[in-house]
N, C-alpha and C positions, 0 to 999 in steps of 0.2 A: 779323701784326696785322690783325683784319677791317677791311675798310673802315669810312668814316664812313655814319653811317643816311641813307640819299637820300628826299629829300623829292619826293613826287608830289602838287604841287594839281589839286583834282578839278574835271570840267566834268559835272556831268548833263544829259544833254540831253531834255528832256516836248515832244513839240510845236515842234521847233526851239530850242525856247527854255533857257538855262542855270538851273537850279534846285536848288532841295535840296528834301528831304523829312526829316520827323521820323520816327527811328525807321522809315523804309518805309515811312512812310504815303502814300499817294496821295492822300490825302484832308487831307494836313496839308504844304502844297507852299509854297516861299516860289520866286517868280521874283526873279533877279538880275537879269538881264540879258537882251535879247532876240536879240543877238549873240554867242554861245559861241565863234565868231570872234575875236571880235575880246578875247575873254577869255581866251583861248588865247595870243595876240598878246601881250596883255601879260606875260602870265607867263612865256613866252619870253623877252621883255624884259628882265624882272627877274631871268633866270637858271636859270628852273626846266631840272633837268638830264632830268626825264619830265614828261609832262602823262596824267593819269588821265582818261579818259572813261566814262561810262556812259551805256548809250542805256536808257534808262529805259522807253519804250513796247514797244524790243524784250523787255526783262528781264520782262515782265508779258505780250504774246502772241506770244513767240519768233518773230517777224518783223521784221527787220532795217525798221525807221520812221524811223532819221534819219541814213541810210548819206550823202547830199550833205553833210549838216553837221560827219559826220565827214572826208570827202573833204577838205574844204574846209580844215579844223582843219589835219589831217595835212602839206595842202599849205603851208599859212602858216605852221608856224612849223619851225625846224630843229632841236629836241630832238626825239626819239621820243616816241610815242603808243602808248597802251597802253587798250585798249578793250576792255568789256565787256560785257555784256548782251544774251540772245538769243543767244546764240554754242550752238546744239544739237546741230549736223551741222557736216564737214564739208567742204560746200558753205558755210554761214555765216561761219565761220573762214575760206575759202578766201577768200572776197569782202570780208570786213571786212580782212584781209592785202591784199587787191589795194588797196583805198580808201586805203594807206598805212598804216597800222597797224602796232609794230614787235612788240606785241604784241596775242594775247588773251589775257581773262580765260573761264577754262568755267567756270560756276557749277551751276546747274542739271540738266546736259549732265551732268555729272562727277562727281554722285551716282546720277545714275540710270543711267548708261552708260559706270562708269568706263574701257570699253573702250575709247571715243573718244578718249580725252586718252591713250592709250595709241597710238593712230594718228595723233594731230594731231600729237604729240612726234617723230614720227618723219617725216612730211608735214614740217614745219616745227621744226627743230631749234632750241631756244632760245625760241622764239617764243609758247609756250604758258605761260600759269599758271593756276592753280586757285585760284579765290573760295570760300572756306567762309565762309559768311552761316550765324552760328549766335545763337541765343539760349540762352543759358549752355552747356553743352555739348551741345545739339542743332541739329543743319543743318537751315538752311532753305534752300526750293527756291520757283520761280518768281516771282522781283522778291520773295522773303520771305513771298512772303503765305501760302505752307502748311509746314509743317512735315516732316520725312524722317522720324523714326524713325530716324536715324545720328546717333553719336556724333562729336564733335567730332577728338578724338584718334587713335579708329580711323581715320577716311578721311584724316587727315592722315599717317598711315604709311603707307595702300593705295598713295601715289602717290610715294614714297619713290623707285623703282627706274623711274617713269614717263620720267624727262628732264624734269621740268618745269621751269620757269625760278623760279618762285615760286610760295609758297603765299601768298591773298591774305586774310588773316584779318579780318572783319568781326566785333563785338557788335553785334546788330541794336539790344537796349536802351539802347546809349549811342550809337547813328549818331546826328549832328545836334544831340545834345542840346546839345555843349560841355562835359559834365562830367566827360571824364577818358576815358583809355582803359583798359579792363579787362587790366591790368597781371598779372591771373593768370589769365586765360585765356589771354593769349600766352605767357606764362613755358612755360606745360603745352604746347604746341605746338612752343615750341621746343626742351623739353626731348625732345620726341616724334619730333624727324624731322632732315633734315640737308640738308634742302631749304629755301633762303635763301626765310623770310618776313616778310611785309609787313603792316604793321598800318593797318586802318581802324577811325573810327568812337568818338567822341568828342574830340579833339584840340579843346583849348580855350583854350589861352593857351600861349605859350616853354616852360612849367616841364611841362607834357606832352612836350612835344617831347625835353626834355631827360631825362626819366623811361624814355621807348622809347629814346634814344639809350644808358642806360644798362641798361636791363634785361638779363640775363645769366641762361641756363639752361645746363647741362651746356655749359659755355664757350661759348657761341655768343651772338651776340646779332641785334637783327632786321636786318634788308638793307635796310626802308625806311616810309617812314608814309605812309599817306595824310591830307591835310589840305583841307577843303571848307567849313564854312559858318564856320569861326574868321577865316580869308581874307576870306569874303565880305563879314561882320557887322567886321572891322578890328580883332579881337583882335590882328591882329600884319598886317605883310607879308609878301608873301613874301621881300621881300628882307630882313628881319629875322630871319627864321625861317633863311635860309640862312646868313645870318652867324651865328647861334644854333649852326649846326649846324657850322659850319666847325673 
């Protein structure tokens, strides 16, 4: 029997600070918090079995912008951290791995150079997953803001045989919104690959939650959700959401 779907609350980090964005937008940015610390801290607290990070400035000019805040994250709490953004080489993966990190996320890197995640996987066993940031079934590349010309489906089987740890499947039209997660874009991904994936990007209230914990393709179902501004905005707790999920 698969495991239960493991809940990852998200920290993005702009400028130090923890934030969300609508849909990717930079220009559409809510700050929570000025402490991602100590937001991290809590969710520890409350049980969280991973904490999702994004560094957000890296994700947009692939330079590692707020590696102390992740330092800092990683050292404070005792669940594992799982970082992404800007991760293109690596030397970035290597450093964001030293900062404490028990994962990364290649996003960007891993469309354009699937070779990479084919050398990180083996540099770092277990330790890599792959972000496909798609808008309906096309990947997006650099913090979302351009588009690949790759198929959602295809690059989710190219990395089938890589080692990855997960695939980490983003809707960029429903990141943030709260309206639900695209419940048939994952289905098709998981019917596509046999590599445990993870769902971002929309989670708005328990009965989402409860939706990906039930979704089911060619028997499989997902390995885990990501959840960020439902948390933030008090559609639920986290400690609610885990008793949800228990």
């Amino acid at each position: 029997m698969q495991a239960r779907l493991t809940l990852y609350p998200a920290i993005d980090i702009r400028a130090g600070r923890a934030v969300r964005l609508h849909q990717g937008d930079f220009g559409a940015e809510t700050v929570y918090d000025d402490n991602p610390v100590a937001v991290a801290r809590a969710f520890a607290t409350a049980g969280a079995e991973w904490i999702h990070v994004v560094d957000l400035d890296a994700a947009r000019s692939g330079e590692p912008a707020n590696l102390a805040v992740i330092e800092n994250i990683a050292g404070a709490v005792s669940c594992p951290v799982q970082v992404g953004g800007g991760i293109r080489s690596a030397a970035a993966a290597r450093t964001v791995l030293l900062a404490g990190a028990a994962r990364v996320v290649v996003g960007t890197a891993a469309i354009e150079d699937p070779g990479l995640v084919d050398d990180l996987c083996a540099l770092h066993p277990g330790s890599v997953a792959v972000g496909l940031d798609a808008r309906g079934m096309e990947v997006a590349v650099r913090g979302w803001v351009e588009g690949s010309g790759h198929d959602l489906i295809e690059t989710a089987t190219r990395f089938g045989d890589s080692g990855v740890a997960a695939l980490i499947v983003t809707e960029i039209g429903r990141d943030g919104t709260m309206e639900g997660p695209s419940l048939d874009q994952l289905r098709a991904v998981l019917a596509a690959t046999e590599v445990p994936v993870i769902a971002s990007g929309g989670i708005g209230g328990l009965g989402d939650l409860h939706a990906l914990a039930e979704l089911e393709a060619a028997g499989r179902r997902l390995a885990g959700a990501i959840a960020g501004r439902a948390l933030y905005e008090g559609r639920f707790t986290l400690a609610e959401a885990l008793a949800a999920l228990a």
